[in-house]
C-alpha positions in Angstrom: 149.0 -44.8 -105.6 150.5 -47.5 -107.8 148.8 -50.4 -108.7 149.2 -53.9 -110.3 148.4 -53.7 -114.1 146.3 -56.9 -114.1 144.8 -56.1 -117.8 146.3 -53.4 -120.1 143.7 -51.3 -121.7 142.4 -47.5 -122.4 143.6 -45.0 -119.6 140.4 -44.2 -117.5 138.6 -41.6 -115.5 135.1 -41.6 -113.7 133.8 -41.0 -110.1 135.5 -43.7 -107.9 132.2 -45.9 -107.0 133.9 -48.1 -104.1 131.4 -50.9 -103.8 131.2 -52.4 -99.6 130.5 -56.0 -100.6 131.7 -58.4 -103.3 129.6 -59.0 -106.5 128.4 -61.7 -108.6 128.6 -60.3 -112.1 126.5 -62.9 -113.5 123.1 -61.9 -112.4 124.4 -59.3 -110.0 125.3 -56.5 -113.2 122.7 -55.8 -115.7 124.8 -56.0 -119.2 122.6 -54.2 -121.3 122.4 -50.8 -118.7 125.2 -51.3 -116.8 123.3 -51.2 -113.2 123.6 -53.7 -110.0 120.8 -55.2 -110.3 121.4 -57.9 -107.5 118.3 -56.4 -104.8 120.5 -57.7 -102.2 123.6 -55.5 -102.9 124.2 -52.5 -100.9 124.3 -50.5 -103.9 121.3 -51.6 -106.0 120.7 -49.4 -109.0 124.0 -47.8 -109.5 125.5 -47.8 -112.6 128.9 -49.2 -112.9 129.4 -48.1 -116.4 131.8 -45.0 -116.8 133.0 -45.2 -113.2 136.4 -46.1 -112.3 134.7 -49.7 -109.9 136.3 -50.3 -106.7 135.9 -54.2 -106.2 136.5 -55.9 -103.0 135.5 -58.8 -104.4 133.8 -61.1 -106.6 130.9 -64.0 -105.7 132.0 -66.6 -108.7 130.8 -67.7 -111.6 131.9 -68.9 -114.7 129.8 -66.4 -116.7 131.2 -63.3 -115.1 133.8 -62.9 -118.3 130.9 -63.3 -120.4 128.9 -60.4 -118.4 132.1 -58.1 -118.6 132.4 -58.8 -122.2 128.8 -57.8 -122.8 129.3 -54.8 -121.0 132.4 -53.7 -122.6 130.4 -54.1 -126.3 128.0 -52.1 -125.1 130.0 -49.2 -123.9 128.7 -50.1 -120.3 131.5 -51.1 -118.8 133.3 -48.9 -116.3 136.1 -46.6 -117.4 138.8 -48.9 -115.2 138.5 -51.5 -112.8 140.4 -51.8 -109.3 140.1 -55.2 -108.2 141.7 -56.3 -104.4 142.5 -59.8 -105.7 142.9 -60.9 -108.9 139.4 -62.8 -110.8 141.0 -64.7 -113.7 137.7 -65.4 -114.9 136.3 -61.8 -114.5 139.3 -60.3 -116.3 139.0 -62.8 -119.2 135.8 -61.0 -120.7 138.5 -58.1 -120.9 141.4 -60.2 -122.5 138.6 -61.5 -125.1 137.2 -58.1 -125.8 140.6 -57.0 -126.4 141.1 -59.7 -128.9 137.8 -58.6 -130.5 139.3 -55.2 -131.1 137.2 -53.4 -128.3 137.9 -50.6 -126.6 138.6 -52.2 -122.9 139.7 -50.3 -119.8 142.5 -50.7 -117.4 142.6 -53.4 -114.5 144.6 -53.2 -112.0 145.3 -54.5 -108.5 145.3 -52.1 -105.5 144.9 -53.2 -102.0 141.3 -52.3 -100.4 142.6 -50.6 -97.4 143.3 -48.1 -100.2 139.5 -48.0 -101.4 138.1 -45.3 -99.6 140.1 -42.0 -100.4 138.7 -42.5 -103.5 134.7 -43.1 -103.1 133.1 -40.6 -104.8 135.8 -38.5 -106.3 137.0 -38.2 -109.6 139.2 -40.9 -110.3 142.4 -41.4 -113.0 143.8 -44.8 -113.9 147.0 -44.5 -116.2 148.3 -47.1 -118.4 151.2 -47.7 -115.8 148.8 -48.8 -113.0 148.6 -44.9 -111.0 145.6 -44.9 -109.5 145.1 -41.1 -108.3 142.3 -38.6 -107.1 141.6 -35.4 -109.6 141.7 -32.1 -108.5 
């Protein structure tokens, strides 16, 4: 499936973790482990980081670019993100970690009808936006 290059970064590939409700990153992602940590989410405890994250949506804040950011410096951050609508805020912590010479995954836009073939499969983002399912 093709998808909206949002951010250009490093080609990904990681199990598809399709998250069912939007996330606040600030307070809602542990930075340092890479884990929801928001008790309310319905998946508390997983780790985000290597995975190719499914977002539906965000809850906002102004700090969530700072939270990506931190995650992206620690190698925490998931191998690509696929966002249903855009987060300008969110996707800034990529565009400053790029800056900072980091090694930042793709971003892209796909719509979330689309979400489900690929929970829990292993996942491939390309640098032109193809989102696709590994055999």
């Amino acid at each position: 499936m093709k998808g909206e290059v949002l951010v250009e970064g490093a080609s990904g590939t990681g199990e598809g973790l399709v998250l069912s409700a939007p996330i606040s990153f600030w307070g809602g992602v542990d930075p340092k482990s890479g884990r929801i940590a928001d008790v309310r989410h319905p998946q508390h405890g997983r780790s985000i980081a290597g995975t190719v994250l499914f977002l539906p949506g965000t809850i906002g804040s102004s700090s969530a670019s700072a939270v990506l950011l931190e995650l992206v410096s620690a190698s925490k951050a998931p191998a690509a993100l696929v966002l249903h609508e855009p987060d300008a805020i969110l996707l800034l912590g990529l565009v400053v970690a790029k800056e900072m010479g980091l090694h930042v995954p793709m971003a892209v836009r796909l719509d979330r009808t689309a979400f489900a073939a690929f929970a829990g499969k292993s996942v491939s983002v390309g640098g032109d936006g193809m989102v696709e399912v590994n055999d």
